[in-house]
MILO-426047 format. One record per atom (N, C-alpha, C, CB): chain; x, y, z. Coordinates in steps of 0.05 Angstrom, whole numbers, always signed. Glycine has a CB too. Example, Ala and Ser with C-alpha at 12.3 -4.5 7.8 and 13.67 -1.06 7.14 Angstrom:
% MILO-426047
  chaine       u       v       w
       A    +264    -114    +156
       A    +246     -90    +156
       A    +264     -66    +156
       A    +226     -89    +181
       A    +257     -45    +142
       A    +273     -21    +143
       A    +258      +1    +157
       A    +282     -12    +114
This chain:
% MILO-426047
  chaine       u       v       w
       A   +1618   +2531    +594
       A   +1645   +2539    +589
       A   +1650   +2536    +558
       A   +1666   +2521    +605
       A   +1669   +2553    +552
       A   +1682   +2554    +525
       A   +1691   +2535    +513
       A   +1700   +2568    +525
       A   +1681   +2514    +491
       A   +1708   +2507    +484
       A   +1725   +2517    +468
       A   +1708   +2488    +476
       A   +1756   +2508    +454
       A   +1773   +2527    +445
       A   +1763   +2530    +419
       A   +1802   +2520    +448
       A   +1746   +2517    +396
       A   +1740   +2515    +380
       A   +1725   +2541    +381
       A   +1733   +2492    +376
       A   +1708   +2541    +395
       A   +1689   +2564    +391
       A   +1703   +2590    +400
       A   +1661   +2560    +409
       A   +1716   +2594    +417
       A   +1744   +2614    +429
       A   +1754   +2623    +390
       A   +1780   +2585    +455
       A   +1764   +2613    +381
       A   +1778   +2601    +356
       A   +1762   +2622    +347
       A   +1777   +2569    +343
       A   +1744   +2620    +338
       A   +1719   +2618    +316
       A   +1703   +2650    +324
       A   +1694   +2584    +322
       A   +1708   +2658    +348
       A   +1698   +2678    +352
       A   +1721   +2700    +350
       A   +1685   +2675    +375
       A   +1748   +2690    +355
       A   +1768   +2713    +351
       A   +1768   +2716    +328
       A   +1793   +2712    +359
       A   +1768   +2695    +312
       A   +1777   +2697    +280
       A   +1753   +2727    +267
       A   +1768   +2657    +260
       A   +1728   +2719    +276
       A   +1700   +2727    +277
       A   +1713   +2767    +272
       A   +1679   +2714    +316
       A   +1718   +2772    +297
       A   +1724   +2800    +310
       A   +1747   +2810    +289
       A   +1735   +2799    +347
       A   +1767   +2793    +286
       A   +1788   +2805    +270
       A   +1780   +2809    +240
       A   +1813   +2787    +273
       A   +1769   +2789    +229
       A   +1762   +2796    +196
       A   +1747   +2819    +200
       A   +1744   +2772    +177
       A   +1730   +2823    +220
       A   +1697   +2854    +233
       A   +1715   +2871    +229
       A   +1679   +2859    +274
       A   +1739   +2873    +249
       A   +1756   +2892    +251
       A   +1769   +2903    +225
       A   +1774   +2883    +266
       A   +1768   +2892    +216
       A   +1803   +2891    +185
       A   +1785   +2895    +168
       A   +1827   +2855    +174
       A   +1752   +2887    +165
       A   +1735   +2898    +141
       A   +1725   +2921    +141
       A   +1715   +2883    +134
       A   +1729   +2940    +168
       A   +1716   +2962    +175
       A   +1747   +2980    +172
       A   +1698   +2960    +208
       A   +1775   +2974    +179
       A   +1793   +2988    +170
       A   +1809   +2988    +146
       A   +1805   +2986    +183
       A   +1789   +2963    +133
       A   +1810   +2956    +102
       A   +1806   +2979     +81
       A   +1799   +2924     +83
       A   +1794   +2996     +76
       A   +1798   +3016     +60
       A   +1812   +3033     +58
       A   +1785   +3025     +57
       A   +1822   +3048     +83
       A   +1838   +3069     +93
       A   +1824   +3097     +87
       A   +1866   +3067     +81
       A   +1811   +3100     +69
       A   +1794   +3128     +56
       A   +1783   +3145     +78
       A   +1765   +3120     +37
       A   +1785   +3167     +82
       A   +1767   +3177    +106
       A   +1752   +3200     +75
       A   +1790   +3198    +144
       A   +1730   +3194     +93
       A   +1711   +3219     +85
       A   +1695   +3196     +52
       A   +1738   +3259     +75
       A   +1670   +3208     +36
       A   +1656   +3195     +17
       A   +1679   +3180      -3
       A   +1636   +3217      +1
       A   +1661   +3166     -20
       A   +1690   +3162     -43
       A   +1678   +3183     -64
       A   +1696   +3124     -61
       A   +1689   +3180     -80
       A   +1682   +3198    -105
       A   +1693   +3180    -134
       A   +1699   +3231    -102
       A   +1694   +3190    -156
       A   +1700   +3190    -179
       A   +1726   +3211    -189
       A   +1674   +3194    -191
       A   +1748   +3202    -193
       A   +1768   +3221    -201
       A   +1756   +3241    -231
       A   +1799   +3201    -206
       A   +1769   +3254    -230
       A   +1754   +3275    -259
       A   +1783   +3297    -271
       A   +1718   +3304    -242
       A   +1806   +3292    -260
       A   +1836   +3298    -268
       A   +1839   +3289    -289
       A   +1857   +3289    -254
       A   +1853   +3305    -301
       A   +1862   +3290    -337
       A   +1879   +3264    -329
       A   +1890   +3315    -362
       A   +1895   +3261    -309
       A   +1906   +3244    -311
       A   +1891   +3220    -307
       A   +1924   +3248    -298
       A   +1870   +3216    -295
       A   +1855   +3200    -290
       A   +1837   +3185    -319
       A   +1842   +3215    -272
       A   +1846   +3204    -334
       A   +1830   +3189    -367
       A   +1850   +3170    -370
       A   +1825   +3211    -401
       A   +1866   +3178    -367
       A   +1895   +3156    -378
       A   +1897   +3130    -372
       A   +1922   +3163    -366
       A   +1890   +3132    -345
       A   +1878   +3100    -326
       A   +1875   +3081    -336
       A   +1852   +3099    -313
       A   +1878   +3044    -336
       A   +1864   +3033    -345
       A   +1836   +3026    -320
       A   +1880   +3012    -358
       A   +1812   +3015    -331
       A   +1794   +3014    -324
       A   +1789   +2989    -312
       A   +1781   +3021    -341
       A   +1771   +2981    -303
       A   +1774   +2946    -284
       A   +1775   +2929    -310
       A   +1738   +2931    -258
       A   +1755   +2925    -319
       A   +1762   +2907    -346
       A   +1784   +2904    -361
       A   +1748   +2912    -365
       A   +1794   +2934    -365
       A   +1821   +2923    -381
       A   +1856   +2918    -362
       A   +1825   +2950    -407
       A   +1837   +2923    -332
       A   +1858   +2917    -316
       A   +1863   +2875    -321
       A   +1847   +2930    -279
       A   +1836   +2870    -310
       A   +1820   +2845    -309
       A   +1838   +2826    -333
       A   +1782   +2853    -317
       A   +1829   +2840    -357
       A   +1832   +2820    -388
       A   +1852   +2841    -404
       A   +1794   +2813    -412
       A   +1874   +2847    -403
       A   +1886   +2868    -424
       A   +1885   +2862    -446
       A   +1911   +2876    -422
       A   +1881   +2833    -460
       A   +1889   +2814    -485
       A   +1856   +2821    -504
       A   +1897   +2771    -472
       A   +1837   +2833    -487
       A   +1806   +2837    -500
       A   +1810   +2862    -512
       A   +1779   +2837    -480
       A   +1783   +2860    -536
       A   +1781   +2885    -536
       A   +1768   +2909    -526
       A   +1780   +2886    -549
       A   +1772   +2934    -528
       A   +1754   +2951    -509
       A   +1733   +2961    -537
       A   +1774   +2981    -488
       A   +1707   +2965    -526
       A   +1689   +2981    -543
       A   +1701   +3001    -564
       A   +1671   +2997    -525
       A   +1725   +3016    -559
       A   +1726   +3050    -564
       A   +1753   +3036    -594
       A   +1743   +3079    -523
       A   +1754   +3014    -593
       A   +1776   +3013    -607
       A   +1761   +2990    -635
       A   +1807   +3002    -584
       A   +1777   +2987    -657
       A   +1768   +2964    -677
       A   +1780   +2946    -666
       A   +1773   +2966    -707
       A   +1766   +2912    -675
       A   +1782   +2888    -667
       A   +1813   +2888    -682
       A   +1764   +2859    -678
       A   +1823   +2878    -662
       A   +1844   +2874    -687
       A   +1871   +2887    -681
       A   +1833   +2887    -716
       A   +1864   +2920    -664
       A   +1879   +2938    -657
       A   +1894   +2935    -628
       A   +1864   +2959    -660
């Protein structure tokens, strides 16, 4: 028999399975946006650290 611990441990189990297989929402490949608007974007890093600098610019700026 079950105990509730393991009951516990196995629902928890199924629901994160579940929720990591619907957490994206995307149907179909991903891609790379390529819209002008999309240059405008900031990028993970300067999402990440805005206070750094990026390559494309002098220190300082």
């Amino acid at each position: 028999m079950l105990r509730a611990s393991q009951i516990l441990i196995r629902t928890f189990v199924l629901a994160a399975s579940t929720a990591a297989l619907w957490g994206c929402g995307q149907r179909g490949p991903l891609y790379l946006p390529t819209d002008p608007a999309a240059a405008q974007r900031a990028t993970l890093p300067e999402t990440l650290n805005p206070m750094a600098d990026t390559p494309g610019k002098p220190a300082g700026q």
